[in-house]
Structures are given as structure tokens and as C-alpha cells.
C-alpha positions in Angstrom: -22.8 6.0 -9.5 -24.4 7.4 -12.5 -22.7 10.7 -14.0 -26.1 11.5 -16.1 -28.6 11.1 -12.7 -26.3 12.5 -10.2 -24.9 15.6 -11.7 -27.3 16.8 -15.0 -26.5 19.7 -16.4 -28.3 22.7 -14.9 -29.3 26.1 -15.5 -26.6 28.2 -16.3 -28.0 30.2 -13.5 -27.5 27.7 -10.8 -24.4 28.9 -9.3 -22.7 32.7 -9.7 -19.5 32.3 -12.0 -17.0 35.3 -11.9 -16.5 36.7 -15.3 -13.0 36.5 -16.6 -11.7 40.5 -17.6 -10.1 40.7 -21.2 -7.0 41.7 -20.0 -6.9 39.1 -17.4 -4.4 36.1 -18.1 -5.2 32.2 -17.3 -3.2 32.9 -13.7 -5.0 35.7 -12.7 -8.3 34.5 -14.0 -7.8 31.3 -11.3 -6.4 34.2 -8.7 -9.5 36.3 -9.4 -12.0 33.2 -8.7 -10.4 32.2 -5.8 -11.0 36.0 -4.3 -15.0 36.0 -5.8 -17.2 35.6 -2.8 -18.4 32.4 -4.4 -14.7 30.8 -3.9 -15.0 31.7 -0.5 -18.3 30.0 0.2 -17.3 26.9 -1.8 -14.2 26.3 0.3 -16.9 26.7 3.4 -19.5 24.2 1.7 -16.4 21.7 0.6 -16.4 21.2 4.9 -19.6 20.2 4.7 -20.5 18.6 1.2 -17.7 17.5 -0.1 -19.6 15.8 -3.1 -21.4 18.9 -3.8 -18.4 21.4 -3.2 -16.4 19.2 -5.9 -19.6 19.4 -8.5 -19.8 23.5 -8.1 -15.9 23.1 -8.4 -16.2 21.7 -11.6 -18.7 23.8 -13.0 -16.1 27.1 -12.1 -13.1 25.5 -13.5 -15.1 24.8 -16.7 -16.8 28.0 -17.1 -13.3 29.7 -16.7 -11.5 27.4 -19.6 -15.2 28.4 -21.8 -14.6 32.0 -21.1 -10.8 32.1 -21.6 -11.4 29.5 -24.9 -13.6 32.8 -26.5 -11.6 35.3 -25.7 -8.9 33.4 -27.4 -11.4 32.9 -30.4 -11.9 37.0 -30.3 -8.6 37.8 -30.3 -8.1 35.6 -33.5 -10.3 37.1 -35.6 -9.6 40.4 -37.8 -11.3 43.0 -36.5 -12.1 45.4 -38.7 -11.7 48.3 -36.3 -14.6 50.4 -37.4 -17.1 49.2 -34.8 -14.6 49.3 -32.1 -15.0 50.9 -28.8 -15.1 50.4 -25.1 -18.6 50.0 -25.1 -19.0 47.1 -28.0 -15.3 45.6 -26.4 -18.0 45.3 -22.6 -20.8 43.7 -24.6 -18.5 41.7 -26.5 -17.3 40.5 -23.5 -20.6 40.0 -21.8 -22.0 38.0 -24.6 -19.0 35.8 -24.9 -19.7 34.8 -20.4 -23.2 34.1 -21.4 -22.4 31.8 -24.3 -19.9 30.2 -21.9 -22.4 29.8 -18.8 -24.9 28.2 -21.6 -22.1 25.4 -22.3 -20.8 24.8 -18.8 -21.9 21.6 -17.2 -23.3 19.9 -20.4 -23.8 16.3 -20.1 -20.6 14.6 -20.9 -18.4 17.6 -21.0 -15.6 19.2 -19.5 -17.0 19.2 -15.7 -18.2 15.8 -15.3 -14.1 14.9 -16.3 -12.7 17.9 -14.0 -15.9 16.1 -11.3 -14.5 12.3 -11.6 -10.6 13.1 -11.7 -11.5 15.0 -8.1 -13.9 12.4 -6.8 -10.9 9.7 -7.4 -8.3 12.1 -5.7 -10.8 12.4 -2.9 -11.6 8.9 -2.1 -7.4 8.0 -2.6 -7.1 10.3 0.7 -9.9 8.9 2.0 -8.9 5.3 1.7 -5.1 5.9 2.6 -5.9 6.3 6.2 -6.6 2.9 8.0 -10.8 3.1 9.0 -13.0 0.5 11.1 -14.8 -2.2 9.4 -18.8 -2.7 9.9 -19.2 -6.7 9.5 -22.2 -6.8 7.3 -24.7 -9.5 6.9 -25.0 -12.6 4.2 -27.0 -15.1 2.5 -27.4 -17.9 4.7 -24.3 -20.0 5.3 -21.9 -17.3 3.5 -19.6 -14.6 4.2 -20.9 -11.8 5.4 -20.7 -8.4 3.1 -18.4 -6.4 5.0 -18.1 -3.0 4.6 -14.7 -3.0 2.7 -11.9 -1.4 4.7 -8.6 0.1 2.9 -5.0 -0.6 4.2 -2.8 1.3 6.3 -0.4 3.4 4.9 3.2 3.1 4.7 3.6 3.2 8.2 2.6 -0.4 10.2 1.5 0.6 13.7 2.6 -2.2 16.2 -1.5 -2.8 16.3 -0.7 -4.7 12.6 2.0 -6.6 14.1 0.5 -7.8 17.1 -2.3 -8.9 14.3 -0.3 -10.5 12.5 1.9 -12.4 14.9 -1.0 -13.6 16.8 -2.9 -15.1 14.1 0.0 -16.8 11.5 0.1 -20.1 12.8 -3.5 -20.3 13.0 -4.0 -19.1 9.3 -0.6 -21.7 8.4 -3.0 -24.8 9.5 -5.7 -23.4 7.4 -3.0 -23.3 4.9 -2.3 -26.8 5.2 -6.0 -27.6 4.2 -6.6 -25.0 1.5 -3.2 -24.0 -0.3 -4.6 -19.9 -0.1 -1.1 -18.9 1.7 -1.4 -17.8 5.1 -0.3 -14.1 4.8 -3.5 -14.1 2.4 -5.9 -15.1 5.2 -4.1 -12.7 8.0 -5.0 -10.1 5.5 -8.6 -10.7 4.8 -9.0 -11.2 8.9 -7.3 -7.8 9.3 -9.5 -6.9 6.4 -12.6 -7.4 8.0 -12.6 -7.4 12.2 -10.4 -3.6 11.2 -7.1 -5.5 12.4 -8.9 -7.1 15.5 -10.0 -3.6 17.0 -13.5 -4.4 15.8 -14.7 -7.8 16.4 -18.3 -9.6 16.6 -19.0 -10.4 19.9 -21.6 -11.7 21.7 -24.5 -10.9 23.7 -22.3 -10.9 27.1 -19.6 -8.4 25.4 -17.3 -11.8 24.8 -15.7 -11.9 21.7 -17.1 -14.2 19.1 -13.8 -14.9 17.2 -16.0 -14.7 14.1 -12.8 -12.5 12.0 -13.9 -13.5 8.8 -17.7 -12.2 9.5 -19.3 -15.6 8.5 -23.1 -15.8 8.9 -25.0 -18.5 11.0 -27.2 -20.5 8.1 -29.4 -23.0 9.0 -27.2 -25.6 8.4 -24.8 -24.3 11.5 -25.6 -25.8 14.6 -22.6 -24.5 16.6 -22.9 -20.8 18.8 -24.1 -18.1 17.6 -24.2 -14.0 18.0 -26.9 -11.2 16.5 -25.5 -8.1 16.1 -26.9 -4.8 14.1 -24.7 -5.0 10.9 -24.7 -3.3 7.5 -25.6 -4.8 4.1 -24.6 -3.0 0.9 -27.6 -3.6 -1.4 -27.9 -1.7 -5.0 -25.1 0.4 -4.0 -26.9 1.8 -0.6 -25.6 0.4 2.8 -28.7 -0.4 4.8 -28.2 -1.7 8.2 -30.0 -5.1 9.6 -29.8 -7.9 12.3 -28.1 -10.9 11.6 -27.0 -13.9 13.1 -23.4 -14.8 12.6 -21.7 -17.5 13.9 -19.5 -17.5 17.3 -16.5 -19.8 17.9 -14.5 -20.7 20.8 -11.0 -19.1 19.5 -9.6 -17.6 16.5 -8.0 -20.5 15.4 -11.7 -22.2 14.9 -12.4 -19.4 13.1 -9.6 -19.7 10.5 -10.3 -23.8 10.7 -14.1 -22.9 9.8 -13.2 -20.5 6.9 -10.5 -22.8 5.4 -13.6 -25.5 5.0 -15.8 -22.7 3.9 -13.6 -22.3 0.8 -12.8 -26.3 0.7 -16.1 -27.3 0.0 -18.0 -24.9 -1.2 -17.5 -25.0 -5.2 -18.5 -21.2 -5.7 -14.9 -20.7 -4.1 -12.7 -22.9 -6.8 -11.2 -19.5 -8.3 -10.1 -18.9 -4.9 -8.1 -22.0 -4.0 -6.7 -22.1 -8.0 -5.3 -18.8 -7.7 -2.4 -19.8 -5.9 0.1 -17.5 -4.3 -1.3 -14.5 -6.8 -2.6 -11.8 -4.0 -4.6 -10.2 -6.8 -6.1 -13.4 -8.3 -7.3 -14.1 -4.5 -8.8 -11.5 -3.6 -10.5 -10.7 -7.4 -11.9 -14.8 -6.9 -13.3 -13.7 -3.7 -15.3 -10.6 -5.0 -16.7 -12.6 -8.0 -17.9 -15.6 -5.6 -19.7 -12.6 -4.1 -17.7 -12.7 -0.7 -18.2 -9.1 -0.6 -21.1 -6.8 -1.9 -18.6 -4.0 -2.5 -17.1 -2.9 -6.2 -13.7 -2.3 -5.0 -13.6 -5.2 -2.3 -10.9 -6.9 -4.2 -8.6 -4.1 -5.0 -8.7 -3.1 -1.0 -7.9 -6.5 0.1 -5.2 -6.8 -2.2 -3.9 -3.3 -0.7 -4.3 -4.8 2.8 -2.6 -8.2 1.9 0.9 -6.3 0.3 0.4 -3.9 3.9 0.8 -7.9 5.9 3.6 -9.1 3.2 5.5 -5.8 4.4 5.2 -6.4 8.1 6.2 -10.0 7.6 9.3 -8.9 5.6 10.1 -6.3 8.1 9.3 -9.0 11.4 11.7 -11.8 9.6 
């Protein structure tokens, strides 16, 4: 997303700032924000807009380090103590917030770096909780986008196993066709049906054994299954009917994907990565498996999260 668009600097008026008192120290500058009332009703809005909780956040932080960055200025000049008083020390002090407020949440300055560092730690807590996938819908005869799911954390639920146990012999005669190692495959299935707990299925509430989330082009003429999908397009995940298609059992479903990347030469980075997890799944994003920026890093998380529970099962 773009920095500039999304968060432009704005007046300095936007949002109240608490002014930091001369005799106040860094600590008990942050202790005095956090009692202002407008702490209190950013931890409230933080519940509900994270996004926008985490901008204002920024803004705060930064105004405090421009406040605390004059005073330190003040302090180092020589004063010639002929002018001074309580009264000049307040307006001092009061000019020095305004100029601060006026250089908070400039474009490329200290709150857009304060704003990514917390978006990153955000989405890292997000994504180290294991979510549902979405299968999402494809060009004709391709994988379908899927709405890119992050691993499990450390600990493997017996859900994982199951998953895994199930599905290695299937994904070990896909192996034999292909050369992408098996564990790679269990992963990008568990990847993308959420570990089997969300699979296609079809009109009658059958599964379709689709765990890859492969469309139905024209050029399929087996079974197929429409289902109301989502499609990430310029960044924005709009939802839409597809048709994708439905197999008989799981292991049709590996044999179908193995000659997916056999004979389709958009998938050659795929096969010649070898046993390299990261090479794999970074062939598969540029192919355009997946619509989503990060696909490759998640599957890669996903495929270390099945090398563990193969390690720990052997």
C-alpha cells in the first residue's frame, strides 16, 4: 500500500497532542501521554481501527520526540538571563509545541517509520495464529488465487498430523512424476483447503477433493463445482463465482496437480528448484499461482510447519 496516499500528512490540528512540561523527562513525558484523555480514546479506537489507531500512534510518538528534540535545543543555548521569567519560559514553551505539531506527520518522516515498524509487528501476530483459507478464483485452466494462509505456530495440533499422514503417499506418487518432494505438496494442500478444514465441495455438500483450488477451464471435461470465491485484484479481494474442478479422491487431486506443473511450461522454475522449500514456493508466486505479495513467504512458513511434524512423526 502506498505510504504517500494512505497516510498524508495532515493538519497539525487533526488530532489533540499533549504538550510535554519543561521539567518533564522522556519517561514521564510517555507516562503523561498515556494518562491524556487522547491515550485513553486511542487504546479504545485501536479495538476498533487498528489501522487508524496505529497512524494517530505514530503521530503522538513523533510529536513527543519533536517536542522533547526542542527543548533539548533550548536548553543548549546561552541564555542570556535578562529576558527571563515565568512568563517568557510558558510562551517559550508554547511556541516550541506549535513548531513541533507543524513538523509532525510530514511526508516521509518520523511517523510513517514509527507507522510501518507497527503495521509489520501487527500483521507478525496476526499471521502467527493458524486462519481459514478462502479458495479464490483463476484464469481458465490455472490455480486458483487463494487467499494466502500463514502457518501454525510452534505448536502442531493433531489436525496437522492427521493432514499430513493422510495425504503423503498420495503427494509421494505425484513426486514420482514431478521431482517437487512430497512434504512440498502436503504443504501447499494444507496451504490452501486451511489443513483440510476448508475444502471445495460441491453442490450436494460432497467434498470436491479439489485441495490445490484448481479452476475448471474449458479445456477440462471432468466434474465440476461453483462456489462463491475471492479474487485478489490490484490489491482489493473482491469475491466472484467460479467453477473449479471436482475429483473423485484426494489422490486425483495431487495426480491432476502433479501434471498441472509437468506440462505447463510457466511452471519450469517450479520443478528446477529441487528440494529448496523457498525456491518452490518463490517459482510458484512468479508463475502467478497466487495473486498475493507474500504468497511465497507463507508457504514456505507452512512447508518448514509439515517438515517439523514429519520429523517429530518419524
Amino acid at each position: 500500500m502506498g505510504c504517500a496516499n494512505m497516510f498524508g500528512r495532515q493538519g497539525a490540528t487533526d488530532m489533540p497532542i499533549s504538550r510535554v512540561p519543561s521539567s518533564s523527562t522522556g519517561s514521564d513525558a510517555a507516562l503523561d501521554a498515556l494518562r491524556d484523555p487522547a491515550a485513553i480514546a486511542l487504546k479504545a479506537r485501536a479495538a476498533s481501527d487498528p489501522k487508524a489507531a496505529i497512524k494517530q500512534a505514530a503521530r503522538q510518538f513523533e510529536a513527543l520526540f519533536m517536542q522533547q528534540l526542542m527543548k533539548s535545543m533550548r536548553e543548549a543555548t546561552v541564555s542570556s538571563g535578562m529576558l527571563d521569567n515565568a512568563g517568557t519560559q510558558m510562551g517559550t514553551e508554547m511556541l516550541d509545541t506549535q513548531f513541533a505539531n507543524q513538523m509532525t506527520g510530514l511526508k516521509g518522516g518520523l511517523s510513517e517509520v514509527i507507522m510501518r515498524q507497527l503495521e509489520r509487528q501487527m500483521n507478525g501476530a496476526a499471521t502467527s495464529r493458524l486462519a481459514v483459507p478462502v479458495p479464490a478464483a483463476a484464469a481458465a485452466g490455472e490455480p486458483a488465487r487463494s487467499e494466502p494462509i500463514a502457518a501454525a505456530g510452534d505448536k502442531l495440533s493433531s489436525t496437522q498430523s492427521d493432514f499430513v499422514r493422510v495425504h503423503t503417499q498420495a503427494a509421494r506418487s505425484a513426486e514420482a512424476q514431478t521431482g517437487i518432494p512430497a512434504t512440498f505438496m502436503v504443504a501447499q494442500a494444507a496451504h490452501e483447503s486451511g489443513w483440510g478444514q476448508r475444502e471445495i465441495r460441491n453442490a450436494d455438500g460432497s467434498s470436491a477433493f479439489n485441495l490445490f483450488g484448481i479452476k475448471a477451464g474449458s479445456s477440462w471435461k471432468g466434474a465440476t463445482t461453483s462456489i462463491t470465491t475471492t479474487e485478489v485484484v490490484e490489491g482489493r479481494a473482491r469475491k466472484v463465482i467460479a467453477n473449479f474442478r471436482s475429483y473423485a479422491s484426494a489422490e486425483e487431486s495431487f495426480k491432476d496437480y502433479a501434471q498441472l506443473m509437468k506440462n505447463n511450461p510457466r511452471y519450469a522454475a517450479v520443478l528446477a528448484a529441487g528440494a529448496n522449500a523457498n525456491g518452490f514456493a518463490q517459482g510458484l508466486q512468479r508463475a502467478g499461482y497466487a495473486t498475493d505479495p507474500a504468497y511465497a513467504d507463507k508457504l514456505t512458513r507452512v512447508i518448514n510447519t509439515t517438515l517439523r511434524l514429519q520429523r517429530a512423526s518419524a
